[in-house]
PAVO-540884 format. One line per 2 residues: number of its first residue (from 1); their letters; for each residue x, y, z of C-alpha. Coordinates in pm, 1 decimal. Example, Ala and Ser with C-alpha at 12.3 -4.5 7.8 and 13.67 -1.06 7.14 Angstrom:
! residues 2
1> as> 1230.0,-450.0,780.0 ~ 1367.0,-106.0,714.0
This chain:
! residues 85
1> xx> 467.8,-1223.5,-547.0 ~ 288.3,-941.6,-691.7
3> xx> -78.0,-903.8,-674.7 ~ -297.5,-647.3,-832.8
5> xx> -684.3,-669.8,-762.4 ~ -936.6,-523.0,-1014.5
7> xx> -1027.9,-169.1,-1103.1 ~ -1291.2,-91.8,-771.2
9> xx> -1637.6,-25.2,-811.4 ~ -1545.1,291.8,-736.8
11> xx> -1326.4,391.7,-1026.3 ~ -1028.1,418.8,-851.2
13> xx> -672.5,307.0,-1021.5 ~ -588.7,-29.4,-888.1
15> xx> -322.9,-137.3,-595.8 ~ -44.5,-285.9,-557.6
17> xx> 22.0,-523.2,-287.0 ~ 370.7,-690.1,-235.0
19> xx> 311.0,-1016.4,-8.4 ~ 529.2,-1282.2,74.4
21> xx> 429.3,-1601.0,-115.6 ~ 488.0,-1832.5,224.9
23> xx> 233.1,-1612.0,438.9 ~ -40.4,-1655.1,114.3
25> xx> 32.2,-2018.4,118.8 ~ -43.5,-2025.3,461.2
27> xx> -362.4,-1800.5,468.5 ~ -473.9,-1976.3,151.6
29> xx> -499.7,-2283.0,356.8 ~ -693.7,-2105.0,595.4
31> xx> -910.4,-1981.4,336.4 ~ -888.2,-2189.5,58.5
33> xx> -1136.2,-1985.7,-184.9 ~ -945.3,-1757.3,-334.4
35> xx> -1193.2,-1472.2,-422.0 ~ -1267.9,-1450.2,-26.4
37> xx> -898.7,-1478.9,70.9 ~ -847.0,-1155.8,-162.1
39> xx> -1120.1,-1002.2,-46.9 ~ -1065.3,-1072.1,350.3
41> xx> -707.8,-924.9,296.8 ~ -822.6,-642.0,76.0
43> xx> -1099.6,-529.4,382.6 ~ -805.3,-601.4,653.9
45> xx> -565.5,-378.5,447.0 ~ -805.1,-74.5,473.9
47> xx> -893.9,-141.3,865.5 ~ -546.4,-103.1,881.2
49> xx> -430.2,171.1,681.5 ~ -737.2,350.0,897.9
51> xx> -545.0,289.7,1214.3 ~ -643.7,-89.3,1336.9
53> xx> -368.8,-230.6,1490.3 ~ -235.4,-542.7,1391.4
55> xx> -372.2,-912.0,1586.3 ~ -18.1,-985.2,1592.4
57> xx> 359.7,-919.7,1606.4 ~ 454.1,-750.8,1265.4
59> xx> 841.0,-841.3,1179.4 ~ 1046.1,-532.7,1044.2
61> xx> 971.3,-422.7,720.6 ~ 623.5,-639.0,679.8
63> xx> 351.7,-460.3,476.7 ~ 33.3,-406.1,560.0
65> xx> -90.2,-732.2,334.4 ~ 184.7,-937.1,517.1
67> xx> 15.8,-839.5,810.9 ~ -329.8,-938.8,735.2
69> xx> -177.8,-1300.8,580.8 ~ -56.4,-1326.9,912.0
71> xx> -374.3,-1274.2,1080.4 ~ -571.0,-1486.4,877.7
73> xx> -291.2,-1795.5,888.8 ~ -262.3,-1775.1,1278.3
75> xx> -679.9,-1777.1,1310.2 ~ -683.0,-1437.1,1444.2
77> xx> -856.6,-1320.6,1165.5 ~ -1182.2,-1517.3,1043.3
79> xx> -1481.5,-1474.2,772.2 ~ -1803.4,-1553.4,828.6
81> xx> -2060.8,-1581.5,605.8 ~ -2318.0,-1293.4,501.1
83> xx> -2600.7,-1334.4,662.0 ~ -2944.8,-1378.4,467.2
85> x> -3161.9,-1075.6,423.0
């Protein structure tokens, strides 16, 4: 499954993540709105492409979206609300 988010607020090009559709099933029942899901991955993607390291056991060849499905389907990765200013 290919999924390409919008242009960024900050005018750079979009990306492209490749994720396997059984880990976004899973997540997505995790996270069942779809806008957060995309946006939970999107923030874990960039924690870690800046060096995070992963909440759990990446398989050979997983990318870094795979990983952060992974996270989010095995509750090791959670979203809480925004708090109210």
């Amino acid at each position: 499954m290919l999924f390409v988010p919008q242009e960024g607020e900050n005018g750079l090009p979009p990306l492209l993540f490749f994720m396997n559709a059984q880990l976004l099933e899973d997540a997505a029942k995790v996270i069942t709105e779809p806008q957060v899901l995309i946006n939970a991955v999107s923030r874990r993607v960039r924690q870690l492409t800046a060096g995070s390291r992963p909440m759990v056991e990446a398989e050979f060849r997983m990318g870094l979206a795979d990983i952060a499905l992974m996270e989010i389907a095995k509750g090791k990765l959670a979203v809480a609300p925004k708090p109210a200013a």
